[in-house]
N, C-alpha and C positions, 0 to 999 in steps of 0.2 A: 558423614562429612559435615562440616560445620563450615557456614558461612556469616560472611562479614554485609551487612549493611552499607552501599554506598549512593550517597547522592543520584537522583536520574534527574537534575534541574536542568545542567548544562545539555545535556543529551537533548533534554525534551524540545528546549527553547530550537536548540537545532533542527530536530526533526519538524518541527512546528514551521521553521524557515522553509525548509525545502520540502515539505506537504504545499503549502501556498506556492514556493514557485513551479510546483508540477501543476498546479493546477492553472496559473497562467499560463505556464508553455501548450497545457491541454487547448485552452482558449484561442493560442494564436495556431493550436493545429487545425481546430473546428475550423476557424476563418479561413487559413488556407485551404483548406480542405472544399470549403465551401466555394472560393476560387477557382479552386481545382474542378468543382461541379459545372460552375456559371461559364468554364471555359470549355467543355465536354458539350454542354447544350448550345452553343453558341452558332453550333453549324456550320463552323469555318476554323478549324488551329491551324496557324500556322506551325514552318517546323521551330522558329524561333521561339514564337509562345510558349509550346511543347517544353522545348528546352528549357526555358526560364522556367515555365512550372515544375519540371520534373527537377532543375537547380535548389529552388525553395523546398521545396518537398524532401529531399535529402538532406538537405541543410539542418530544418527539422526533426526528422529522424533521426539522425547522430545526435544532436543535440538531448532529446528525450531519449536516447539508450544513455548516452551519459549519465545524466540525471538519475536516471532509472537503477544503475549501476552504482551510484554513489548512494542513493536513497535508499539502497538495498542492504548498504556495508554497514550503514550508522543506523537502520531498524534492526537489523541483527544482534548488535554488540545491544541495546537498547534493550530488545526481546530476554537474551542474554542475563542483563543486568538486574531487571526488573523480577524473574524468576528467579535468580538468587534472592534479591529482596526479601520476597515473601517467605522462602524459609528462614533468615533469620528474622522476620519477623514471626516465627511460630506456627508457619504453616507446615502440614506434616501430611505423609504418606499421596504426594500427587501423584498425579499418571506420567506425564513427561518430565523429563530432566530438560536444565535448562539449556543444554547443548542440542537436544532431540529437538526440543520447541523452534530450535530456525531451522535443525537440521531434513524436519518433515516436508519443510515447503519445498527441498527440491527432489525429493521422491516419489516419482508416476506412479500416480493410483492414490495411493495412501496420500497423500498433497491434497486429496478430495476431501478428508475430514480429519487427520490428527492435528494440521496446522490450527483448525480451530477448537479441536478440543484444548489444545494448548494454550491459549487466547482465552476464552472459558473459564479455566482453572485459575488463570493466572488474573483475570479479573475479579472472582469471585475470594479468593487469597488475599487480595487487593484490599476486598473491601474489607473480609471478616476472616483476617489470617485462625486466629482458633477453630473457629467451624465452616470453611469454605464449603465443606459437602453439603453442608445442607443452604446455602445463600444460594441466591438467584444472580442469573446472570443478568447484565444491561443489554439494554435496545442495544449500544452501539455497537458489541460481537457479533448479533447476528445478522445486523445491516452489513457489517464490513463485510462479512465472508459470504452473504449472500450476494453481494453487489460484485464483492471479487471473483467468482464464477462467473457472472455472468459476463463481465470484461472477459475473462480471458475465454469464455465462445465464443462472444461477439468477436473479438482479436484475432482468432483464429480462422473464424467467418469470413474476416475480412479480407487476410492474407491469401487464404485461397484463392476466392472472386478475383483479386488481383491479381494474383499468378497464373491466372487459369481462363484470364479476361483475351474474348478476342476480336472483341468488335468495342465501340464509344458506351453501346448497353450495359455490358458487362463491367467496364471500367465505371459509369454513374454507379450502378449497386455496391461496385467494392467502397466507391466514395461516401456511399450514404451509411456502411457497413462501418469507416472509418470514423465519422461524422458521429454516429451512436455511440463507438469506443471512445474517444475523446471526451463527449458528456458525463456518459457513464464515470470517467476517469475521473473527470473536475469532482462531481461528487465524492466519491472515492477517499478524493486527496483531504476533504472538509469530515467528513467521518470516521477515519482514520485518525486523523488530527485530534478530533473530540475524544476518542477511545483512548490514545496514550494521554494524553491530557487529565482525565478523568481518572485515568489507572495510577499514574504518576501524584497525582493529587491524592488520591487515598493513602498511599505509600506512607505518602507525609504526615498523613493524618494517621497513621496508625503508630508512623515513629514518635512524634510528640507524645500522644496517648501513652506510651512505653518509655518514653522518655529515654531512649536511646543514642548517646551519641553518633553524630553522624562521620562518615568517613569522606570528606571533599575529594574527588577526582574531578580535574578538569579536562574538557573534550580539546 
């Protein structure tokens, strides 16, 4: 199968938008979050307090499932793009196609390491389409996918505690549970950001190198 070269500028600048506003939305969860703490120690909720926090706190949540959902569909198509890229830049015999490469992140179990072999490859392709096997990967693959584990136990950590919470004790730990996921995330959204940025950036530099026309789609 033979593939076409297209731009990942518009895509990137994009993702690059919505990496920073998940990492603010992460910041104004922390804060709530932390509300949510200073209001649990407080030794007195009212049921109105209650209510307004649990109002903000949902407000929030939908708000980053949103996000999270939209952030999902334009790394996809991105993921997508970028691994085509590199084979018509000359890269040859990888381990994921570029349909498997989004498609591993949502299969239990295997989600634990082909989404990053596939990330791996398509970095190292990135840099040196002729001989990716033998290039080295960058710091920023194994920050991301080691950082992204651990979000999603800490995430899961949390949801339990929460659901599972049956006294103010219980409800402080899911908050601090929550508090952790949030940070974690901010960083996350900043490393993330670096890695397409950096992958995107070699793309470039390997088209001019090649001196290949390039194919404009805009997002």
């Amino acid at each position: 199968m033979e593939f076409s070269y297209r731009d990942l500028s518009g895509l990137t600048k994009l993702l690059k938008t919505l990496f920073i506003a998940g990492a603010v939305l992460s910041v104004i969860s922390m804060l709530s979050s932390f509300l949510q703490l200073s209001l649990l120690q407080s030794g007195h909720v009212t049921t109105e307090a209650a209510d307004a926090n649990d109002l903000r706190e949902r407000v929030i949540g939908l708000i980053e499932m949103a996000l999270f959902i939209f952030t999902t569909v334009f790394v996809s198509i991105w993921i997508v793009r970028a691994n085509r890229n590199v084979r018509s830049l000359g890269a040859k015999d990888m381990r994921i196609t570029p349909g498997w490469a989004v498609g591993y992140f949502f299969i239990p179990i295997v989600n634990l390491w082909r989404p990053y072999q596939a990330m791996s490859d398509l970095w190292r392709a990135s840099q040196n389409p002729s001989d990716w096997i033998r290039s080295n990967v960058g710091s920023a693959v194994p920050a991301w996918w080691t950082l992204w584990i651990i979000s999603g136990i800490v995430g899961r950590l949390a949801m339990q505690k929460s659901m599972a919470a049956h006294g103010i004790a219980d409800l402080e730990a899911a908050t601090w549970f929550y508090i952790i996921n949030s940070t974690l995330h901010i960083i996350i959204c900043f490393v993330t950001l670096a890695m397409v940025s950096q992958i995107a950036t070699a793309q470039k530099t390997q088209l001019d190198y090649q001196s290949m026309p390039i194919s404009t789609v805009s997002v």
